[in-house]
C-alpha positions in Angstrom: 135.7 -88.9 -118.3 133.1 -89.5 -115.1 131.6 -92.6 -114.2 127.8 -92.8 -114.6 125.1 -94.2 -111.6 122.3 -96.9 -112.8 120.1 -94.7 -113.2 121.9 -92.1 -115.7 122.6 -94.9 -118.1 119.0 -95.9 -117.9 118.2 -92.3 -118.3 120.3 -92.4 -121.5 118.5 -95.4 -122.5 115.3 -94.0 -122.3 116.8 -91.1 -124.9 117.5 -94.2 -127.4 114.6 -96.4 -127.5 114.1 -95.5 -131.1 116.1 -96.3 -133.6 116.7 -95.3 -137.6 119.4 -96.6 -139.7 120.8 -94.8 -142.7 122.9 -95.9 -145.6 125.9 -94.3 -146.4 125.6 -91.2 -148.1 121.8 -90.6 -146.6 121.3 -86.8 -145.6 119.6 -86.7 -142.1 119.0 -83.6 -142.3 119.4 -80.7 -144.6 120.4 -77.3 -144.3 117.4 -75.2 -143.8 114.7 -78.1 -142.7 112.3 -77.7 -140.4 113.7 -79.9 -137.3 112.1 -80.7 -133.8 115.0 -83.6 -133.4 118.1 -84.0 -131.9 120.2 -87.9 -132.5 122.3 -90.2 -130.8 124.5 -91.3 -133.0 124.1 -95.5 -131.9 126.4 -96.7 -134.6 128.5 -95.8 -138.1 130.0 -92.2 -138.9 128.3 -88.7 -140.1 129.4 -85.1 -140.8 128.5 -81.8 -140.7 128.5 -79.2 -142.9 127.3 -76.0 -144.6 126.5 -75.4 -148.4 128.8 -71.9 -149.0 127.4 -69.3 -151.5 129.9 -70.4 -154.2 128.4 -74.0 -154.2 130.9 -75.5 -152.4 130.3 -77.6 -149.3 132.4 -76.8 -145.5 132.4 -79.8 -143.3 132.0 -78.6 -140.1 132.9 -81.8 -138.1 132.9 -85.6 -138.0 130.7 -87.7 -135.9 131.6 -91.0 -134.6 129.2 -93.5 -132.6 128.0 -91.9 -128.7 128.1 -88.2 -130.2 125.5 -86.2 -129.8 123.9 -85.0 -133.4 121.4 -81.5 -134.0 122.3 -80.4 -130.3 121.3 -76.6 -132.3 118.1 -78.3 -133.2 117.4 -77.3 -129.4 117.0 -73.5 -130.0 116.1 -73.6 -133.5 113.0 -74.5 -135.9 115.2 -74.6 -139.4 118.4 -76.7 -139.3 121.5 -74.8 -139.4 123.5 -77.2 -140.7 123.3 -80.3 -143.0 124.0 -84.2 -141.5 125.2 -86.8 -143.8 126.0 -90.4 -143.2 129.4 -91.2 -144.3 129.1 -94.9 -143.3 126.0 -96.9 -142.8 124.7 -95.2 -139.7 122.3 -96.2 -136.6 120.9 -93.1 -134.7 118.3 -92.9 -132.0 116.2 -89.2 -132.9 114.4 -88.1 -129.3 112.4 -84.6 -129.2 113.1 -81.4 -127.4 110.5 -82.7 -124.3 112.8 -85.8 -123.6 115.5 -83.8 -123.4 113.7 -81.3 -121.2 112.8 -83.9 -118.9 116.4 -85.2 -118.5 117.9 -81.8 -117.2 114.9 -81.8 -114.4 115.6 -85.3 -113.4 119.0 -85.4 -113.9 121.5 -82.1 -113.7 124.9 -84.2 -113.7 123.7 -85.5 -117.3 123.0 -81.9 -118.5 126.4 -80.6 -117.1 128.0 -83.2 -118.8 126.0 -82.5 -122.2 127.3 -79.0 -121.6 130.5 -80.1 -121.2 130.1 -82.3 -124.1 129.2 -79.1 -126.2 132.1 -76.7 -125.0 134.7 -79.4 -126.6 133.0 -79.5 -130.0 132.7 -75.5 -129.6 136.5 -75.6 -129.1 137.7 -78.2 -131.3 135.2 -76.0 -134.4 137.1 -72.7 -132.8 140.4 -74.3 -133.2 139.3 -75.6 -137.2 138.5 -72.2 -137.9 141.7 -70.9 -136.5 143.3 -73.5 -138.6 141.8 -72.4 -142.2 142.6 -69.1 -141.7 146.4 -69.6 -140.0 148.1 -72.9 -140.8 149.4 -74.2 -143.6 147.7 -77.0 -145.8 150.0 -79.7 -144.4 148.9 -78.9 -141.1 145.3 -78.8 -141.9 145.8 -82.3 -143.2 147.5 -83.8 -140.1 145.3 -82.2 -137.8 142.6 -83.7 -139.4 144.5 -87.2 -139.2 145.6 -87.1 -135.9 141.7 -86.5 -134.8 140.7 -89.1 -136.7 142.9 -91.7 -134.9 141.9 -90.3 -131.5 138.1 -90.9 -132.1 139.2 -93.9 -133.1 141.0 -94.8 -129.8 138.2 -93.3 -128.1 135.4 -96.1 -129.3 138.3 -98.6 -129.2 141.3 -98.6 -126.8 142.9 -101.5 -128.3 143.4 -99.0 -131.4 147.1 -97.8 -131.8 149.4 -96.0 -134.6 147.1 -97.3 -137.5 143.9 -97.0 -137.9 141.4 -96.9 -140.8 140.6 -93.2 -142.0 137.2 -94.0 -143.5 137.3 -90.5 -145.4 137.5 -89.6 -149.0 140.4 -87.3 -150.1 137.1 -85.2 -151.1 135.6 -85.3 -147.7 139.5 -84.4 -146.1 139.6 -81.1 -148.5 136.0 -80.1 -147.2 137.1 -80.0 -143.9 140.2 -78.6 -144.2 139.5 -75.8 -147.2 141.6 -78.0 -149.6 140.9 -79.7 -153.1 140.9 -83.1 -153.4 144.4 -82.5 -155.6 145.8 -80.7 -152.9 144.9 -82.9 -149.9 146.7 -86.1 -152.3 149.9 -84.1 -152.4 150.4 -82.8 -148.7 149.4 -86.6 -147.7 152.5 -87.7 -150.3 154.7 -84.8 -148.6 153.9 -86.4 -144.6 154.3 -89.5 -146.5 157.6 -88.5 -147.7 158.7 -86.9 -144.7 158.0 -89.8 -142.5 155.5 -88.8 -140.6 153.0 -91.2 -141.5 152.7 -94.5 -144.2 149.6 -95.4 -146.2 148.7 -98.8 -147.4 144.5 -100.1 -148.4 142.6 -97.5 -146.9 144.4 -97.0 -143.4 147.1 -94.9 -142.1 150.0 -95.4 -140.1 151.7 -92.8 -137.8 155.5 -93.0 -137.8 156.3 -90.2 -135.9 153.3 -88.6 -133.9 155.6 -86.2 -132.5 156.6 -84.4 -135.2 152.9 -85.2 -136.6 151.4 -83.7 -133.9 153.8 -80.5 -134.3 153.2 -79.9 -137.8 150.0 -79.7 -137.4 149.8 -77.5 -134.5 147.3 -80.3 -132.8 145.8 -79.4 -129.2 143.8 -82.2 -127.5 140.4 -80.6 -126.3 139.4 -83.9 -124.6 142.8 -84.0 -122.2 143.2 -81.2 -119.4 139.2 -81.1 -118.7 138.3 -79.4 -115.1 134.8 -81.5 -113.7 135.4 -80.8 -110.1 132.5 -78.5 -110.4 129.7 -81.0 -111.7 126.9 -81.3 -109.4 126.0 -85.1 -107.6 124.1 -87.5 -109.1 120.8 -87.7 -107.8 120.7 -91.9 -108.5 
């Protein structure tokens, strides 16, 4: 997306000095918890989510290795959401001072942070939209589709089939779906052609007509950063 100086990767360096692993299915942090944290996630995936009233649990979004975790932990004392490990996980915590020192020192790294956050804003605007608006076999190839592109994003050498690395449990609570009903609309793309699934990964056949059933809009292409400021290293 922009090239970074010396000195901003040794700035973001600095941010990851400490490190803390998790096993899968570790809770980072909860809902509710006093926090003073925010994480780079080094390594491994996490989501997150809300607890709803009726007991039943919203994933909010997935997290793949260089995201940014707890950005809300910022402005707030009590964690508004909950972060869970869904693989064994590596992430470098850093406190609100270090982060305070790095939009002094370095504005470019702050723009792009804000940038950063506008595209998860977005993409969370455009889940919502989704829940309330698409069908359940669009929900389910949304979801899909954005899985493969993180993917390709960590590893360019990734193409049609990738490993989803999600329960059909975890799929429903990110798309409003039971586990029942996120097996069947995977058999119906399955048996419209759209995609083929064999041990654990997923195979696009047709990302076309993928990406049109599910109504998918890429919130990482068509960015404007002619307005960043210069790097001061």
């Amino acid at each position: 997306m922009v090239a970074l100086t010396d000195v901003e990767y040794r700035a973001l360096e600095r941010l990851e000095e400490r490190e803390r692993r998790l096993r899968r299915g570790v809770t980072l942090q909860r809902e509710n918890d006093r926090v003073g944290e925010v994480f780079v996630l080094r390594s491994g995936r996490m989501m997150s989510s809300v607890l709803l009233d009726d007991g039943s649990r919203q994933i909010l979004r997935i997290h793949s290795s260089g995201d940014l975790l707890a950005v809300s932990n910022l402005i707030y004392d009590d964690a508004p959401e909950t972060i869970t490990a869904l693989s064994d996980c590596t992430v470098a915590p850093f406190e609100r001072a270090a982060f305070s020192a790095l939009l002094v020192e370095h504005p470019r790294l702050a723009a792009l942070i804000l940038v950063y956050n506008q595209i998860e804003r977005v993409a969370l605007t455009d889940r919502l939209a989704a829940l309330g608006r698409t069908s359940a076999k669009a929900r389910v190839a949304a979801v899909l589709i954005e899985m493969r592109n993180r993917a390709r994003m960590l590893d360019k050498s990734v193409g049609d089939s990738f490993a989803l690395g999600l329960t059909q449990e975890e799929v429903g609570d990110a798309t409003g779906l039971t586990a029942v009903h996120v097996n069947r609309m995977l058999r119906q793309l399955e048996e419209e052609r759209l995609i083929a699934r064999e041990a654990g990964r997923v195979r696009f056949l047709d990302e076309r007509a993928l990406a049109r059933s599910a109504n998918f809009i890429d919130r990482y292409a068509g960015l404007e950063l002619g307005w960043l400021p210069a790097s001061r290293g």
